[in-house]
C-alpha beads as a LAMMPS data file, in Angstrom:
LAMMPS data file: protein, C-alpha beads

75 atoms
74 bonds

1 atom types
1 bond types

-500.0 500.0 xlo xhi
-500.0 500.0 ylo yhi
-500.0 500.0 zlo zhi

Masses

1 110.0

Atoms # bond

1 1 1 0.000 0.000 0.000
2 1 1 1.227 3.696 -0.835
3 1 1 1.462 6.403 2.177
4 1 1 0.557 10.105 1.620
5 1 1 1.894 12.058 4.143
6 1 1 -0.316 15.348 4.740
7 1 1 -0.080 16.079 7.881
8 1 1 -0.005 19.705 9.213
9 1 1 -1.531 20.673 6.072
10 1 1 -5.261 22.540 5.557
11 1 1 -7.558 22.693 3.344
12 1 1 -7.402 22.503 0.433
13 1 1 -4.130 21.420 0.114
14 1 1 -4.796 17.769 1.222
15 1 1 -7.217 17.275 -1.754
16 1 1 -5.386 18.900 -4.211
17 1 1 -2.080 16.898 -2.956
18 1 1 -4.372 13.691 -3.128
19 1 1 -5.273 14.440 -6.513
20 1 1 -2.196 14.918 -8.106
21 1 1 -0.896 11.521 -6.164
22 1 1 -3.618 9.468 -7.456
23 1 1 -3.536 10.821 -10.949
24 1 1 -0.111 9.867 -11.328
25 1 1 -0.407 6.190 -9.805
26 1 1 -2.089 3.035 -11.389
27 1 1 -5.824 2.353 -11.293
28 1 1 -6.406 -0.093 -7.960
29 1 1 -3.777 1.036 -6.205
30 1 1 -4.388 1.369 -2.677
31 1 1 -3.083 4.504 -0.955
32 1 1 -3.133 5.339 2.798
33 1 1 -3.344 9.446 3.358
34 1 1 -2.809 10.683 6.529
35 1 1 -3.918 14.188 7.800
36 1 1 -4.381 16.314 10.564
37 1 1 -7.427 19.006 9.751
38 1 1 -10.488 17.442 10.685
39 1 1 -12.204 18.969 7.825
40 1 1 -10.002 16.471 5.660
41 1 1 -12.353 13.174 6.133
42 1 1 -15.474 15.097 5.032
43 1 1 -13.362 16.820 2.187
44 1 1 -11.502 13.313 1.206
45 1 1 -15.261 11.350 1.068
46 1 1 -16.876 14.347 -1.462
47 1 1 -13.243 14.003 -3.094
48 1 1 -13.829 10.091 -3.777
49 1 1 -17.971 10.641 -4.126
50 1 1 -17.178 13.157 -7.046
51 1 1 -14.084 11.602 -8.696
52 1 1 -15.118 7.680 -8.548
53 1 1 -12.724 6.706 -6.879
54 1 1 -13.362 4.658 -3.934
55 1 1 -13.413 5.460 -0.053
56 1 1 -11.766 2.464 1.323
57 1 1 -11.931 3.692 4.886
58 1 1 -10.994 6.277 7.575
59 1 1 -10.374 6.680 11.072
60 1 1 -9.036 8.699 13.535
61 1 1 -6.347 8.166 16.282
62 1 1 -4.636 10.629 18.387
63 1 1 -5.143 13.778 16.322
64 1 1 -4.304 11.679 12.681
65 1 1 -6.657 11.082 10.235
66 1 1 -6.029 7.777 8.202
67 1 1 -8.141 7.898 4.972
68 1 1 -7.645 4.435 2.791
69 1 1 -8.277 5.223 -1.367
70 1 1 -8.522 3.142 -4.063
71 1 1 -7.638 4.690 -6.763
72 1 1 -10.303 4.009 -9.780
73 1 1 -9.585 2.108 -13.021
74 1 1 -9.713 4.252 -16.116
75 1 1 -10.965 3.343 -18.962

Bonds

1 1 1 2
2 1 2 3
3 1 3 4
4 1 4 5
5 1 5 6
6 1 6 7
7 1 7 8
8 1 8 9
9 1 9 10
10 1 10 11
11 1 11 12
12 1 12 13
13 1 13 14
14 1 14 15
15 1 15 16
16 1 16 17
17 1 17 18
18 1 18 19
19 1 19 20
20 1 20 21
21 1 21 22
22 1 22 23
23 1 23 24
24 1 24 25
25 1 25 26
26 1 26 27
27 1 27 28
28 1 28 29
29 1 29 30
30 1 30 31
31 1 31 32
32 1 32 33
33 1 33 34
34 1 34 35
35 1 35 36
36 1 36 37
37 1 37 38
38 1 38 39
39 1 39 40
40 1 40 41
41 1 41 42
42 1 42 43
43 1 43 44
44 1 44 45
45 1 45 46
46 1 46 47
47 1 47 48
48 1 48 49
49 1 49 50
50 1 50 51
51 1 51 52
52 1 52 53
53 1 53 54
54 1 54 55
55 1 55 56
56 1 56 57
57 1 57 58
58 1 58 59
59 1 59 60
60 1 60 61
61 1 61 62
62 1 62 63
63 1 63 64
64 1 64 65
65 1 65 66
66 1 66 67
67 1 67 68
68 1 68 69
69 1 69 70
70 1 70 71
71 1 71 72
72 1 72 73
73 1 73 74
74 1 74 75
């Protein structure tokens, strides 16, 4: 699995740092992206919702925010 490291970073540089990651990795890769602003696992989801690719999961343990993408197949 890839690792994104965002942490200490606000919106909306995690989802513009997340896009440019996945665009430039292969479709069903799995990528773990870690943040700090909580506004980042409602951002990441509507990221995912919008872009098709898919919201693996997410979580939240002392102040980091895991997020787990799947990056989507193009055709």
């Amino acid at each position: 699995m890839l690792e994104l490291d965002l942490k200490g970073l606000n919106c909306p540089l995690p989802i513009l740092k997340t896009k440019k990651f996945l665009m430039n990795i292969t479709g069903g890769d799995l990528v773990s992206v870690y943040t700090t602003d909580t506004a980042s696992m409602i951002d990441l989801k509507t990221f995912c919702d919008k872009t098709g690719n898919i919201l693996i999961s997410q979580s939240q343990k002392d102040g980091i925010i895991t997020t787990v993408i799947r990056r989507r197949d193009d055709v």
